[in-house]
PDB file with one MODEL, atoms N, CA, C and O in Angstrom:
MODEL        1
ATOM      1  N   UNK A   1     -38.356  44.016  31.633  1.00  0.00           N
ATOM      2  CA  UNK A   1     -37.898  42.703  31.202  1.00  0.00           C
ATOM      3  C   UNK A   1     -36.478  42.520  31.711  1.00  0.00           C
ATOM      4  O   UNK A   1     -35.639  43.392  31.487  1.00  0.00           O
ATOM      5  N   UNK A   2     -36.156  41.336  32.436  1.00  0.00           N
ATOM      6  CA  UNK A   2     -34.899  41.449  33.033  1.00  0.00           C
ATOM      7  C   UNK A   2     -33.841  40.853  31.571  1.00  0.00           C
ATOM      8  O   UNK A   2     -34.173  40.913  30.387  1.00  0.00           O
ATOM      9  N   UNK A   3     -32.565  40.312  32.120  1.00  0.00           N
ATOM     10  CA  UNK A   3     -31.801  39.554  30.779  1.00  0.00           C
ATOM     11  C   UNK A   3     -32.080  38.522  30.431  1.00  0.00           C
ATOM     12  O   UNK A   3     -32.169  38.054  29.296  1.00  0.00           O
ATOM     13  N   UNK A   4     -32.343  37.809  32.059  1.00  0.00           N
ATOM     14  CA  UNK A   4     -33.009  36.209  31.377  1.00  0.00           C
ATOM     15  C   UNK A   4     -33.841  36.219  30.214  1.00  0.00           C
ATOM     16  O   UNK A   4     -33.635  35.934  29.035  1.00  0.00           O
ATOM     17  N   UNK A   5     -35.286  36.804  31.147  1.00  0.00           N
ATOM     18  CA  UNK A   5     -36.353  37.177  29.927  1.00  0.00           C
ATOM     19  C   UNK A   5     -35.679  37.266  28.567  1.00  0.00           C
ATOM     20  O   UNK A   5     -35.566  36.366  27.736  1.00  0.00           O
ATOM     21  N   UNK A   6     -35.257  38.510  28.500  1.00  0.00           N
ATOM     22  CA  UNK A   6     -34.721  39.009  27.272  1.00  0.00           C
ATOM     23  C   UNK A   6     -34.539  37.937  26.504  1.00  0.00           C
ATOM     24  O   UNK A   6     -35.240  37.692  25.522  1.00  0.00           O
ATOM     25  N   UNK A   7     -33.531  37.187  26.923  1.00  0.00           N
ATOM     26  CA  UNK A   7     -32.752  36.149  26.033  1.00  0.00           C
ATOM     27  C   UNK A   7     -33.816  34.684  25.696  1.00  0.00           C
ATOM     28  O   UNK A   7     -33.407  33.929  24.814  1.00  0.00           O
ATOM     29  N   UNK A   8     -34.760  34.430  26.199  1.00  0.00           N
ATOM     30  CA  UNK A   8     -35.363  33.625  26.272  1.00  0.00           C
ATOM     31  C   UNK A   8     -35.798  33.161  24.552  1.00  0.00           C
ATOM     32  O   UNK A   8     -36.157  33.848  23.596  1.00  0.00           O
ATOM     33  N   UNK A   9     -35.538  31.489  24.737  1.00  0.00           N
ATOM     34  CA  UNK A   9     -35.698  31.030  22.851  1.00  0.00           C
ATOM     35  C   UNK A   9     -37.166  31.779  22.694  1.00  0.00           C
ATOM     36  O   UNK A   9     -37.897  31.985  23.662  1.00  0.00           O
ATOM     37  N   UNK A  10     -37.489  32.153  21.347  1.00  0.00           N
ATOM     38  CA  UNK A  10     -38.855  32.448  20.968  1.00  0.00           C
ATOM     39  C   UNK A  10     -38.830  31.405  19.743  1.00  0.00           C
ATOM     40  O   UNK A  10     -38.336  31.509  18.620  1.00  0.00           O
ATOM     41  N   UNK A  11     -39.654  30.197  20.460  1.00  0.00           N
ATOM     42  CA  UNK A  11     -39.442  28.865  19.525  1.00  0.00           C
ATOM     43  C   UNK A  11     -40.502  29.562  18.353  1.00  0.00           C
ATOM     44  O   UNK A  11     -40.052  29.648  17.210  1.00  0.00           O
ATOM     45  N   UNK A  12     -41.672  29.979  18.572  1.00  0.00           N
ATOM     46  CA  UNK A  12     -42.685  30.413  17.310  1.00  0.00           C
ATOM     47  C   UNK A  12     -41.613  31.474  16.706  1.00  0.00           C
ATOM     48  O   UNK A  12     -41.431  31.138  15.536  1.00  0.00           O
ATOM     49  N   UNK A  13     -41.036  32.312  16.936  1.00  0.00           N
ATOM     50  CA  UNK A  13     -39.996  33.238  15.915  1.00  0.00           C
ATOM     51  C   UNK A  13     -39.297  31.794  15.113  1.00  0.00           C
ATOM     52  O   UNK A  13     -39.461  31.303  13.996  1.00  0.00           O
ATOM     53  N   UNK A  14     -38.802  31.575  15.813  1.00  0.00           N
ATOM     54  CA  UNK A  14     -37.877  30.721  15.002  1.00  0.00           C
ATOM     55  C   UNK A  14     -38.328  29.941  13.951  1.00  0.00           C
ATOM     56  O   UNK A  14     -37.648  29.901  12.926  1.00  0.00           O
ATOM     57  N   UNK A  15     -40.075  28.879  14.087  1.00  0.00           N
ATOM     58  CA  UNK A  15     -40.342  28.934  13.135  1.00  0.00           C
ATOM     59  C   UNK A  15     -41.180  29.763  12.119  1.00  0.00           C
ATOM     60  O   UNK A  15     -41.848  29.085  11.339  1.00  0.00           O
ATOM     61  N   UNK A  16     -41.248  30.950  12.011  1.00  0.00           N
ATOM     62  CA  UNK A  16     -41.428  31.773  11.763  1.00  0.00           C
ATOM     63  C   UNK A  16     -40.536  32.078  10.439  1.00  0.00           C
ATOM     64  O   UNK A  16     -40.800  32.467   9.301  1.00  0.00           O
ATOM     65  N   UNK A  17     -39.238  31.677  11.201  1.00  0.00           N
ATOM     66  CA  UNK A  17     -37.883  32.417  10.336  1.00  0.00           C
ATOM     67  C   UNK A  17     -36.998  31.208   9.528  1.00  0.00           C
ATOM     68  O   UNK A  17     -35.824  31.234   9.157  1.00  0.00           O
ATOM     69  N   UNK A  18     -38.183  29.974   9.384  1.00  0.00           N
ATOM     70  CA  UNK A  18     -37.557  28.811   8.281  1.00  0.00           C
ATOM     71  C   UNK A  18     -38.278  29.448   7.159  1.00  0.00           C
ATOM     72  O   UNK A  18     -38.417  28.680   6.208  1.00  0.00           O
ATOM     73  N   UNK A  19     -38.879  30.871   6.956  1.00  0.00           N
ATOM     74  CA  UNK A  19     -39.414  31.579   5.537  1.00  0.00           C
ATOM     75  C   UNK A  19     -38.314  32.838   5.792  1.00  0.00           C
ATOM     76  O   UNK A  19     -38.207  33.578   6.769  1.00  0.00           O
ATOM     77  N   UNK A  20     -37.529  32.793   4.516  1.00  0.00           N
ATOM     78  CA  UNK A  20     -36.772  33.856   5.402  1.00  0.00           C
ATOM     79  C   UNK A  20     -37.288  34.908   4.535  1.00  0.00           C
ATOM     80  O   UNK A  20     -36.428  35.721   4.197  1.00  0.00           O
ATOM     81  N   UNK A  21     -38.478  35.112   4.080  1.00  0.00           N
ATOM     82  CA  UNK A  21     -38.799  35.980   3.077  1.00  0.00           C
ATOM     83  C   UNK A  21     -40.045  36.878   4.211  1.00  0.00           C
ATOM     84  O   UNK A  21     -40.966  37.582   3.796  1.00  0.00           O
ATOM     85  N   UNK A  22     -39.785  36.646   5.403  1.00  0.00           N
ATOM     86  CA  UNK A  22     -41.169  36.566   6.134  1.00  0.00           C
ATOM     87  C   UNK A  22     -40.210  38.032   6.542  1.00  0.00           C
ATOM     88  O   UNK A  22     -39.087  37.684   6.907  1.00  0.00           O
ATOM     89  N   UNK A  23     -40.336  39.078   6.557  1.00  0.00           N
ATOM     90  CA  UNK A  23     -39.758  40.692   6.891  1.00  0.00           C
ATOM     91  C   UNK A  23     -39.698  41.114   8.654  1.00  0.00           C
ATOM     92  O   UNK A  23     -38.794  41.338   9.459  1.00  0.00           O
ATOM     93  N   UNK A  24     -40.921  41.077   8.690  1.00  0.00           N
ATOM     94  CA  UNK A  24     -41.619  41.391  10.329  1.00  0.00           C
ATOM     95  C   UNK A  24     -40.629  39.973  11.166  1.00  0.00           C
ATOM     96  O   UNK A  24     -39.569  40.318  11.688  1.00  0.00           O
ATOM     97  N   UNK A  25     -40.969  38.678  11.237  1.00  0.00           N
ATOM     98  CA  UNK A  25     -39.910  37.959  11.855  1.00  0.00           C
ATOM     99  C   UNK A  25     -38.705  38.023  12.240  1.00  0.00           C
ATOM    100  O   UNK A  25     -38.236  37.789  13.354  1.00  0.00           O
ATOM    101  N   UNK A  26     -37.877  38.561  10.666  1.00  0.00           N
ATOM    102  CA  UNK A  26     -36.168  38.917  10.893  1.00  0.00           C
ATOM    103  C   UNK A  26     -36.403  40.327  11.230  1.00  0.00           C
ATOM    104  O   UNK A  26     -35.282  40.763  11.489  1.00  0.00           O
ATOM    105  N   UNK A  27     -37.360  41.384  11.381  1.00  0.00           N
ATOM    106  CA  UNK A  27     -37.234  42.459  12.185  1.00  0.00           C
ATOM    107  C   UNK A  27     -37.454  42.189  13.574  1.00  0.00           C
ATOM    108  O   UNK A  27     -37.164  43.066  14.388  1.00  0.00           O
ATOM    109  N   UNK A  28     -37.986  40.961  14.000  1.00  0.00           N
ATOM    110  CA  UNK A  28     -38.401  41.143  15.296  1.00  0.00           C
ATOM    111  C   UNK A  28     -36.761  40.087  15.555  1.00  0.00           C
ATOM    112  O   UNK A  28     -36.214  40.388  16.616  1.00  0.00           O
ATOM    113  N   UNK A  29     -36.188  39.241  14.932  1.00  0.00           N
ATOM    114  CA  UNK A  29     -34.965  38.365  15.316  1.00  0.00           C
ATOM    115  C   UNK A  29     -33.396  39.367  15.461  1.00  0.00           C
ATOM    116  O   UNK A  29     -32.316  39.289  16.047  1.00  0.00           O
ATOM    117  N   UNK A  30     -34.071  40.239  14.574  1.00  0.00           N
ATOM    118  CA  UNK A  30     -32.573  41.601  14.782  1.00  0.00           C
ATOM    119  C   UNK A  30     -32.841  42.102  15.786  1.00  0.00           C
ATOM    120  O   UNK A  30     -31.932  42.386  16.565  1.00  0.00           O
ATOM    121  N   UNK A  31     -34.137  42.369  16.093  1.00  0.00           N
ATOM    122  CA  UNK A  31     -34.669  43.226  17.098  1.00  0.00           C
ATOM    123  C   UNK A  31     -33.987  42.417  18.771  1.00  0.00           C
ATOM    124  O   UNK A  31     -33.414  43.044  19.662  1.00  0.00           O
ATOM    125  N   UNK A  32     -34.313  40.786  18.767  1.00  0.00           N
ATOM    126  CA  UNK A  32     -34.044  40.600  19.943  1.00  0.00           C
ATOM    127  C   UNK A  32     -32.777  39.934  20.321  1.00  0.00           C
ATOM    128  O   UNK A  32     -32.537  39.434  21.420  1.00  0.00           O
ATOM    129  N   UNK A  33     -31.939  39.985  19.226  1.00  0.00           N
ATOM    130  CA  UNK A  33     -30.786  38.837  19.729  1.00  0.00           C
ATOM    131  C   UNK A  33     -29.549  39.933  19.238  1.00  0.00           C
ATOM    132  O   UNK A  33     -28.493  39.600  19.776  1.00  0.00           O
ATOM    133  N   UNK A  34     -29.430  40.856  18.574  1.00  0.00           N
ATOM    134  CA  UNK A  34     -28.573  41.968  18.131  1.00  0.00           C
ATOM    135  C   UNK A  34     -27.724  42.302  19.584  1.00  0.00           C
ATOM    136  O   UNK A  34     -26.532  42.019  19.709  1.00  0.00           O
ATOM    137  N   UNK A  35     -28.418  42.855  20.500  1.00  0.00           N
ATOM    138  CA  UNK A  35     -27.646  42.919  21.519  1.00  0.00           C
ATOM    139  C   UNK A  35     -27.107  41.567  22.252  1.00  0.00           C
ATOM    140  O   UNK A  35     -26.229  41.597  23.115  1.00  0.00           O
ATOM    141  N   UNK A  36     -27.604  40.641  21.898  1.00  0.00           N
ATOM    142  CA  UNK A  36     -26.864  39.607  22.340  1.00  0.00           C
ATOM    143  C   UNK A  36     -25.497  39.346  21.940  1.00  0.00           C
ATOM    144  O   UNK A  36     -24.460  39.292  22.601  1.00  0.00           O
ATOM    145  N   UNK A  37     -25.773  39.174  20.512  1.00  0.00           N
ATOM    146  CA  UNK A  37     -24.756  38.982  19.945  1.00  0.00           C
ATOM    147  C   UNK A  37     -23.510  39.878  19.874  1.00  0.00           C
ATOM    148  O   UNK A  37     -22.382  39.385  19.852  1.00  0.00           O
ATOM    149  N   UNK A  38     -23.782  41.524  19.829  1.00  0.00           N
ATOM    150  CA  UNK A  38     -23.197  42.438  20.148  1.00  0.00           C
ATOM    151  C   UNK A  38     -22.388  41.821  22.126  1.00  0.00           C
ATOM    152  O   UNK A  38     -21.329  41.196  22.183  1.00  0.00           O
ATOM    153  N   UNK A  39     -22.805  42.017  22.786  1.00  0.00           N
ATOM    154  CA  UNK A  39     -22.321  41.759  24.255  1.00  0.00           C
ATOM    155  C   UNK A  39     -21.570  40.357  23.708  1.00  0.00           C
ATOM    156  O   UNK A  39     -20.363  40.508  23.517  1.00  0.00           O
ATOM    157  N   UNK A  40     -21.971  39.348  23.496  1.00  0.00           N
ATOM    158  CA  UNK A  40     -20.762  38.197  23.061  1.00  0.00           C
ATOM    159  C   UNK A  40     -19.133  38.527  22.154  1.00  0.00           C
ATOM    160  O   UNK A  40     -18.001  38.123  22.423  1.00  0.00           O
ATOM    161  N   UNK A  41     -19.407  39.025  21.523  1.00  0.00           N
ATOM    162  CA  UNK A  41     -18.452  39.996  20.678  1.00  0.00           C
ATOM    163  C   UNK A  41     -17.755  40.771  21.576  1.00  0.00           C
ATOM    164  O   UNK A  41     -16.764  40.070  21.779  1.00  0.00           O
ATOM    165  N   UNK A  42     -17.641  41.659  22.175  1.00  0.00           N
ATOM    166  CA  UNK A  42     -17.574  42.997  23.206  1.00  0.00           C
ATOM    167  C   UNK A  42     -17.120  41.828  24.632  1.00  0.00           C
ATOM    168  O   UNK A  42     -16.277  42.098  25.488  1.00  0.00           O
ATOM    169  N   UNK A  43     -17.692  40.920  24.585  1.00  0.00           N
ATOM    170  CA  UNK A  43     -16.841  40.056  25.769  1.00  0.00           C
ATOM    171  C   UNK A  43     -15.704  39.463  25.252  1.00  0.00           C
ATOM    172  O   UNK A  43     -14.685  39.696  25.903  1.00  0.00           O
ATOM    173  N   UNK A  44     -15.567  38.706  24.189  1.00  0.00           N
ATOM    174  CA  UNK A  44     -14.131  38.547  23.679  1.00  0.00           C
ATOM    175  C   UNK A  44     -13.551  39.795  23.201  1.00  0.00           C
ATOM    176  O   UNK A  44     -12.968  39.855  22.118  1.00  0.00           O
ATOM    177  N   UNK A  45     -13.667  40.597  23.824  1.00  0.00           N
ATOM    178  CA  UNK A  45     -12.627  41.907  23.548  1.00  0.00           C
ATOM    179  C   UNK A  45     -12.365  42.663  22.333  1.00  0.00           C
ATOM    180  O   UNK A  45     -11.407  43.401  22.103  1.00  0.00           O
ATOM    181  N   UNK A  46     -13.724  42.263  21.312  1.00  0.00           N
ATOM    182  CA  UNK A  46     -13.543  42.962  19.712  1.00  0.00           C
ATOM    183  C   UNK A  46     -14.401  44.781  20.300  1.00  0.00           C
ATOM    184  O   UNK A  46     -15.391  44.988  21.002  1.00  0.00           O
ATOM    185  N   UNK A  47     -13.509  45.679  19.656  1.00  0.00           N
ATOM    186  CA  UNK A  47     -13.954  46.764  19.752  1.00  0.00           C
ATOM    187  C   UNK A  47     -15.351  47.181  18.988  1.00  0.00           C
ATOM    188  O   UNK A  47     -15.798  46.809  17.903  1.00  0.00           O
ATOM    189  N   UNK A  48     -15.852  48.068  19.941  1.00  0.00           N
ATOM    190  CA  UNK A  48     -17.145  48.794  19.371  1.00  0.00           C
ATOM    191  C   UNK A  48     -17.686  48.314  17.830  1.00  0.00           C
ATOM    192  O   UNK A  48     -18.580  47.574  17.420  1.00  0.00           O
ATOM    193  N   UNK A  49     -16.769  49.049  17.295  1.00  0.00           N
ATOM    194  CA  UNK A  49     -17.022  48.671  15.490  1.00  0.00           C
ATOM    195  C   UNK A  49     -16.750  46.957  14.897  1.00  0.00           C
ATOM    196  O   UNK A  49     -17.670  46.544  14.191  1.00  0.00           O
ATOM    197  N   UNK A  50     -15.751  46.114  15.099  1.00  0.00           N
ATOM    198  CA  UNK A  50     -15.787  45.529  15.138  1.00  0.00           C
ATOM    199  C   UNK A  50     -16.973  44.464  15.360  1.00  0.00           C
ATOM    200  O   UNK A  50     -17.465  43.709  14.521  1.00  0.00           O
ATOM    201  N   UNK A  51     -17.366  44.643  17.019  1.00  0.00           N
ATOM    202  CA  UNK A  51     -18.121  44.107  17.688  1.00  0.00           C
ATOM    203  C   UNK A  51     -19.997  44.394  16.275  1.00  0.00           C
ATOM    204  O   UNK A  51     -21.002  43.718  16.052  1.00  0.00           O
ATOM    205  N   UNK A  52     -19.641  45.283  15.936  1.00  0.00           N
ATOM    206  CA  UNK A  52     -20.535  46.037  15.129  1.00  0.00           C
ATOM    207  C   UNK A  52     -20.842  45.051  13.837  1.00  0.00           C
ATOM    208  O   UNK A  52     -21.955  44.610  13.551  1.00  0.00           O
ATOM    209  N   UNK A  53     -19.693  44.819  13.168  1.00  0.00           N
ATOM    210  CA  UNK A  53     -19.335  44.182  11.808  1.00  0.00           C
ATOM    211  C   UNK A  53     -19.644  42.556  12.647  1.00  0.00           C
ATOM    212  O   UNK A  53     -20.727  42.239  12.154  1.00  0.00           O
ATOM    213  N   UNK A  54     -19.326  41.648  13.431  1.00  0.00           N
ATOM    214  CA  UNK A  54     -19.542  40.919  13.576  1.00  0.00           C
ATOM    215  C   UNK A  54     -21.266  40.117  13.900  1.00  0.00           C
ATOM    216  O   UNK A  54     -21.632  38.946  13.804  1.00  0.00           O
ATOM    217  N   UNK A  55     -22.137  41.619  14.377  1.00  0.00           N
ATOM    218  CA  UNK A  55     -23.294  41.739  14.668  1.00  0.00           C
ATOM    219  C   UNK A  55     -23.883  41.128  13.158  1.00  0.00           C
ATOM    220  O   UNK A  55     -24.436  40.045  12.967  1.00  0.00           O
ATOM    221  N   UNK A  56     -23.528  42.335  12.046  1.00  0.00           N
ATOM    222  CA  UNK A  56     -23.887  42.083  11.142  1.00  0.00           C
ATOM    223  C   UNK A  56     -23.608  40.806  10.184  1.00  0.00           C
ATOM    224  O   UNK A  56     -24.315  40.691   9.183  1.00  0.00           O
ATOM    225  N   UNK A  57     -22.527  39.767  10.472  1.00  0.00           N
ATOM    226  CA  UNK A  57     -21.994  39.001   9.646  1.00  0.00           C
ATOM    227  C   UNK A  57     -22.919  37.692  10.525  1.00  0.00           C
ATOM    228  O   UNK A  57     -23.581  36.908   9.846  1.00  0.00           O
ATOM    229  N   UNK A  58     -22.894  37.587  11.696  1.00  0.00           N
ATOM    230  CA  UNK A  58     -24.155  36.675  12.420  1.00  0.00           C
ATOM    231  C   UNK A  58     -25.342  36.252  11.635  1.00  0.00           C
ATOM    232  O   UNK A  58     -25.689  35.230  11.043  1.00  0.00           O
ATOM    233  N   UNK A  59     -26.128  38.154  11.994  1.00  0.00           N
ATOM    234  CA  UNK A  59     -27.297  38.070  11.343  1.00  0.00           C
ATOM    235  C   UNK A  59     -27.662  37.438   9.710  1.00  0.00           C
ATOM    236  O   UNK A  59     -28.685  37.031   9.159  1.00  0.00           O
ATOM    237  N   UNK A  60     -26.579  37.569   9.407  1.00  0.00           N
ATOM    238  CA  UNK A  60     -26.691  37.235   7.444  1.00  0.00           C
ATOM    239  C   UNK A  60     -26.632  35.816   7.484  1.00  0.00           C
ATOM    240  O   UNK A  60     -27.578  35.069   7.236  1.00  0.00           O
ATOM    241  N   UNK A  61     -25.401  35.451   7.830  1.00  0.00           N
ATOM    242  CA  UNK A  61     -24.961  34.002   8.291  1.00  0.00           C
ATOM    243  C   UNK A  61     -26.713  33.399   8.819  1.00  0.00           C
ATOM    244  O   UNK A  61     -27.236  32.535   8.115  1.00  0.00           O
ATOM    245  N   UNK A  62     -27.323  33.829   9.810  1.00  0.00           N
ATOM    246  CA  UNK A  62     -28.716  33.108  10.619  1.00  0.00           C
ATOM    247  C   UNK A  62     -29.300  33.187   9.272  1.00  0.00           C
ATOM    248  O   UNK A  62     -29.433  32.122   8.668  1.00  0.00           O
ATOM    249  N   UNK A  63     -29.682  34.314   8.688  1.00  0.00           N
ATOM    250  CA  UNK A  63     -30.613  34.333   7.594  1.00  0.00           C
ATOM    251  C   UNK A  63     -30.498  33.314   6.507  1.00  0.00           C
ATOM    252  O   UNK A  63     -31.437  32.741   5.953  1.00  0.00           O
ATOM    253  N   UNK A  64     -29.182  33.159   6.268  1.00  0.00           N
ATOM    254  CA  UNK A  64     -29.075  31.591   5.473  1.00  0.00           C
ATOM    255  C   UNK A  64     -28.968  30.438   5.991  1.00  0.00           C
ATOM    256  O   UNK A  64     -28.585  29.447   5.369  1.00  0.00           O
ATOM    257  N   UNK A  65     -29.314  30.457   7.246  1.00  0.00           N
ATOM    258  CA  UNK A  65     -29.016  29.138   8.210  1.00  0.00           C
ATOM    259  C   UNK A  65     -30.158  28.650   8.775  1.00  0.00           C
ATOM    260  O   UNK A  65     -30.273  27.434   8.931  1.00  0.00           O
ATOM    261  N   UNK A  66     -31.138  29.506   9.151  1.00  0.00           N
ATOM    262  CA  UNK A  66     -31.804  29.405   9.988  1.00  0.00           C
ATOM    263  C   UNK A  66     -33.433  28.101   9.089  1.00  0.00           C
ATOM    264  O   UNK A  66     -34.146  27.179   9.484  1.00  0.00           O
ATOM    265  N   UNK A  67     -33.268  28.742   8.037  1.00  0.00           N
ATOM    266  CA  UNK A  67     -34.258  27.779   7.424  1.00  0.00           C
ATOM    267  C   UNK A  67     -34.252  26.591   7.588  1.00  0.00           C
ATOM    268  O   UNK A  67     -35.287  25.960   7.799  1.00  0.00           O
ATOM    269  N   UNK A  68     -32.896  25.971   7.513  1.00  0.00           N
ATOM    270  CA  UNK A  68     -32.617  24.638   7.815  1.00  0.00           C
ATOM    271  C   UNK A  68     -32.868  24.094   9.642  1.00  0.00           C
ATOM    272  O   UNK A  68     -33.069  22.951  10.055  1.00  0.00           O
ATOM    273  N   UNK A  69     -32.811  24.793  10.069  1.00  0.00           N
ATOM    274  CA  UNK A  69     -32.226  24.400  11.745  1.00  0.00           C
ATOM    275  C   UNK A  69     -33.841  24.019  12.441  1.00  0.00           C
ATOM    276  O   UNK A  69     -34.847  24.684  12.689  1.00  0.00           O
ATOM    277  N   UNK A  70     -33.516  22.837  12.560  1.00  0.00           N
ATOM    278  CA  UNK A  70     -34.193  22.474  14.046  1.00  0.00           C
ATOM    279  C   UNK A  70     -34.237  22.783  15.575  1.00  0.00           C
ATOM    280  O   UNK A  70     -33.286  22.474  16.293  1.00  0.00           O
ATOM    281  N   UNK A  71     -35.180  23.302  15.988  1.00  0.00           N
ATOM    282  CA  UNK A  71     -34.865  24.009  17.842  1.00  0.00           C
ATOM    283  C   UNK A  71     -35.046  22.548  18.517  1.00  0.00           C
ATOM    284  O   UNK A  71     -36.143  22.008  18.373  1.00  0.00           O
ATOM    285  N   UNK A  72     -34.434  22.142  18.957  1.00  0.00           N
ATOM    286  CA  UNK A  72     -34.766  21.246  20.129  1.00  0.00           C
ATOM    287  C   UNK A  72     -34.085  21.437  20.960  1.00  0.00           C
ATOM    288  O   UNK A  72     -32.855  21.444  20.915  1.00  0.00           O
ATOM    289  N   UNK A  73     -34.967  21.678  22.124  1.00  0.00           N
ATOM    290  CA  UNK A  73     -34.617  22.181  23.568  1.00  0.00           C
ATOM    291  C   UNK A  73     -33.487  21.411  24.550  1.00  0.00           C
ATOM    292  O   UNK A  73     -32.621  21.742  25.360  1.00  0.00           O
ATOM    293  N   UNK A  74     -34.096  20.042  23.904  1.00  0.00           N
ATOM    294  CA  UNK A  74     -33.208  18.849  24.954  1.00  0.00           C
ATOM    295  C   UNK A  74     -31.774  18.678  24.446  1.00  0.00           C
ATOM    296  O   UNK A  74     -30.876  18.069  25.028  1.00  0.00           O
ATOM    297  N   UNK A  75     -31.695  19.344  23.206  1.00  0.00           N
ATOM    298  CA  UNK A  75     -30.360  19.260  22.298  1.00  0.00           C
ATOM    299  C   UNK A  75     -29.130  20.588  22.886  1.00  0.00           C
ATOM    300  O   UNK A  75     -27.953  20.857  22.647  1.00  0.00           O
ATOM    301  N   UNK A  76     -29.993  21.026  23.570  1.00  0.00           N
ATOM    302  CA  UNK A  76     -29.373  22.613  24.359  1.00  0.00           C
ATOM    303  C   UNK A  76     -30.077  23.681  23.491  1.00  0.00           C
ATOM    304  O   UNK A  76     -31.022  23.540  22.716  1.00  0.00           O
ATOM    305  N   UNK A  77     -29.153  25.132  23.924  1.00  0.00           N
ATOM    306  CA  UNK A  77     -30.318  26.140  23.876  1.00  0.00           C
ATOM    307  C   UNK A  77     -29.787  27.192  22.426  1.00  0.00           C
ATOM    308  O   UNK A  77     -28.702  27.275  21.850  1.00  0.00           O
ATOM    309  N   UNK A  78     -30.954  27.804  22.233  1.00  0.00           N
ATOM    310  CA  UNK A  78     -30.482  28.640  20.835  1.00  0.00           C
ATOM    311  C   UNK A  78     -29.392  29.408  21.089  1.00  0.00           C
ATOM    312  O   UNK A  78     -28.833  29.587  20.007  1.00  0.00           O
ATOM    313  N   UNK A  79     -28.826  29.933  21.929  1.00  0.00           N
ATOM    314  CA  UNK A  79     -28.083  30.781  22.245  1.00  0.00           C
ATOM    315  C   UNK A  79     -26.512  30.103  21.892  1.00  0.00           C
ATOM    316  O   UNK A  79     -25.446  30.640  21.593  1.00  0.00           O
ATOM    317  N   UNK A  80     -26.868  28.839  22.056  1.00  0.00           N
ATOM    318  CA  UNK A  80     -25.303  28.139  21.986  1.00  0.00           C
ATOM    319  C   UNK A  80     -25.409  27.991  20.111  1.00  0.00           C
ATOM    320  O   UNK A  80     -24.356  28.262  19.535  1.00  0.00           O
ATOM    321  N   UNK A  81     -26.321  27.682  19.431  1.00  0.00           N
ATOM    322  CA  UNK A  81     -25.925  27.540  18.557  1.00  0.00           C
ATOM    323  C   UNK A  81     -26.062  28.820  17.705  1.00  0.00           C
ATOM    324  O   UNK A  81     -26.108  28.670  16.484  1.00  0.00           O
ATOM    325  N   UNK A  82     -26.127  29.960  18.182  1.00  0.00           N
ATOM    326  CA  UNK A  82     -25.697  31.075  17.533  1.00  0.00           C
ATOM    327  C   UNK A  82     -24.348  31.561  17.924  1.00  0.00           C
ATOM    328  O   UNK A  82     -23.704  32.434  17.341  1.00  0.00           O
ATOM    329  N   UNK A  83     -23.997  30.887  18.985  1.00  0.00           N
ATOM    330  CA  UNK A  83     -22.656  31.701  19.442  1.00  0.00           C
ATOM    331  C   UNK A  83     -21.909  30.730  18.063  1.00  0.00           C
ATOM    332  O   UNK A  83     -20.716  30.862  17.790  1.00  0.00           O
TER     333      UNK A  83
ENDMDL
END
């Protein structure tokens, strides 16, 4: 899988993850955007651990956010509104 791939929206995850009680979903949403978010962090220059703690404050933050959020593609891409 190259990075593009990698990063690519998974619009069915997403709605998937307006239940945030749904386990397997937010294992598979840590699973694929963790290193994203980690490398965004680590590019503005927050160290290892840091970069670490910010991983985790994302993910919590999505978990209470994400129920609400609409994906629309033409609106731009998930990636911007997680940064």
């Amino acid at each position: 899988m190259n990075e593009e791939s990698a990063y690519r929206t998974r619009v069915t995850l997403l709605q998937k993850l307006k239940d945030n009680h749904d386990d397997s979903a937010w294992s598979d949403f840590a699973y694929y955007y963790r290193n994203y978010i980690y490398n965004i962090a680590r590019r503005m220059n927050f160290g290892h651990d840091d970069a670490n703690e910010i991983v985790q404050l994302v993910l919590l933050k999505s978990w209470k956010k994400l129920g609400e959020f609409d994906y629309d593609s033409e609106k731009g891409r998930f990636r911007g509104w997680l940064c």
